[in-house]
C-alpha positions in Angstrom: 11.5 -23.2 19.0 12.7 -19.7 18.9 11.6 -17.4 22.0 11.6 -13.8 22.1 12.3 -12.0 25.2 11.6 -7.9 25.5 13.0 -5.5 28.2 14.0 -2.2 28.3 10.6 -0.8 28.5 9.6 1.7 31.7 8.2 5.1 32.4 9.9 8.2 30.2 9.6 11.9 29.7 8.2 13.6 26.8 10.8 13.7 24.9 13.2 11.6 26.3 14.6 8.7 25.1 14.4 4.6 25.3 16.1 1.5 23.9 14.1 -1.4 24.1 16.1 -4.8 23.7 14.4 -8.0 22.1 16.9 -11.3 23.6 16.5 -13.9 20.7 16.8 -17.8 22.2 16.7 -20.8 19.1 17.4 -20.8 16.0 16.5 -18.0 13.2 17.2 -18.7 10.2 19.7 -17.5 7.6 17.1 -15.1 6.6 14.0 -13.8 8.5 12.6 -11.1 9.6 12.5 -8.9 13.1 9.6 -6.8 13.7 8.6 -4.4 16.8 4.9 -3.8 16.9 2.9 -1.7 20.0 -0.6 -2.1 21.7 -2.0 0.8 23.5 -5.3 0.2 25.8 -8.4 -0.2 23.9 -6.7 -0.5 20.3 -5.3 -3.0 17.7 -1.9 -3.5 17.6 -0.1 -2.1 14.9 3.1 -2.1 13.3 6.1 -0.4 14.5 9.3 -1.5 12.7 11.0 -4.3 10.7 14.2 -5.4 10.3 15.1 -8.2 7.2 18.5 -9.6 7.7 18.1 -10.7 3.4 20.0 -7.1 3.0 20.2 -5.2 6.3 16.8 -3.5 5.2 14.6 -1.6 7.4 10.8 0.0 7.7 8.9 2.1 9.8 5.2 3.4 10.4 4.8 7.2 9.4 4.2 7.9 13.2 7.9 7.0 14.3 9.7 7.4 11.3 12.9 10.2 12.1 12.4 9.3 16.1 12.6 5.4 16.2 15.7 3.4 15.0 15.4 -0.7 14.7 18.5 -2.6 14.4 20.2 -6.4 15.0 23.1 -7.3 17.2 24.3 -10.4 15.4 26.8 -11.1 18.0 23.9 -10.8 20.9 21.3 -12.4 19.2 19.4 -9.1 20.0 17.4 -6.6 18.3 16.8 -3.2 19.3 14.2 -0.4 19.0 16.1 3.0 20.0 13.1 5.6 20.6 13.8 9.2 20.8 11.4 12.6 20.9 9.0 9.7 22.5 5.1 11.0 22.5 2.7 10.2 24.9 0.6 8.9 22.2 4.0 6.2 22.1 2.8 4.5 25.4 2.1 1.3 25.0 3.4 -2.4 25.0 5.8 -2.8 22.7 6.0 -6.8 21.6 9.1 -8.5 19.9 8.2 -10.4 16.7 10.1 -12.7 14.7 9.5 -14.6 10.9 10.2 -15.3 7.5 11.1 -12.7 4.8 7.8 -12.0 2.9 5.5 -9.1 2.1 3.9 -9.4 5.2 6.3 -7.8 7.6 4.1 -4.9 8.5 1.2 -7.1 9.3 1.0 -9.3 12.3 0.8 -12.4 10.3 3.5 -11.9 8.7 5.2 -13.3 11.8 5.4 -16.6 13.7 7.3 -16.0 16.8 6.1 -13.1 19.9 7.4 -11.9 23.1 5.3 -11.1 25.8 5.9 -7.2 25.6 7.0 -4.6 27.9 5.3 -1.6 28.7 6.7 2.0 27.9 4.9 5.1 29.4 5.1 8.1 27.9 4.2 11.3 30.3 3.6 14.2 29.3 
C-alpha cells in the first residue's frame, strides 16, 4: 500500500512563499503519477498540479501557473509543491495524490492514493 504523508503547510503572507512536502511510504511504480490538488471551505476540490515521472512532465491550473512549481525528489521519495506570490484566494488544504499515468491526472479519479492534507492560510 502506498501512503502519502503532507506537511509543510501553515499561515503565510500575501505574497510570501511556501514549500509543501508530500513523504511517499510503499511502492510507486516505475511510472505513475504525482498530483497536488486544494479544497477551500465550501467548495470542490480542484486540481492544482501534476507530476508524471514517464518523462519528467509537469501541469498546472491557470490560477498557479508562473507562482507554483511541482517537482519529485527521487532520492527522498518526496514531492514538492513550491508556492510563491501566494493569494489569499490560495488558502486551503492542499492534499497529496498519487496514481497511474493516464489522461486523468487533472481529475480526482485519475488517482488512487491521498494524504490527509495540510492547511495553508493565506492573509491578506
Amino acid at each position: 500500500q502506498v501512503q502519502l504523508v503532507e506537511s509543510g503547510g501553515g499561515l503565510v503572507q500575501a505574497g510570501g512563499s511556501l514549500r509543501l512536502s508530500c513523504a511517499v511510504s510503499g511502492r510507486l511504480g516505475r511510472y505513475f503519477v504525482m498530483g497536488w490538488f486544494r479544497r477551500a471551505p465550501g467548495k470542490e476540490r480542484e486540481f492544482v498540479s501534476a507530476f508524471r515521472s514517464n518523462d519528467g512532465g509537469t501541469g498546472y491550473s491557470e490560477s498557479v501557473k508562473g507562482r507554483f512549481a511541482i517537482s519529485w525528489d527521487n532520492a527522498k521519495n518526496t514531492a514538492y509543491l513550491q508556492m510563491n506570490s501566494l493569494k489569499p484566494e490560495d488558502t486551503a488544504v492542499y492534499y497529496c495524490a498519487s496514481g497511474l499515468p493516464s489522461s486523468l491526472i487533472t481529475t480526482a479519479r485519475g488517482y488512487s492514493s491521498w494524504g490527509q492534507g495540510t492547511q495553508v492560510t493565506v492573509s491578506s
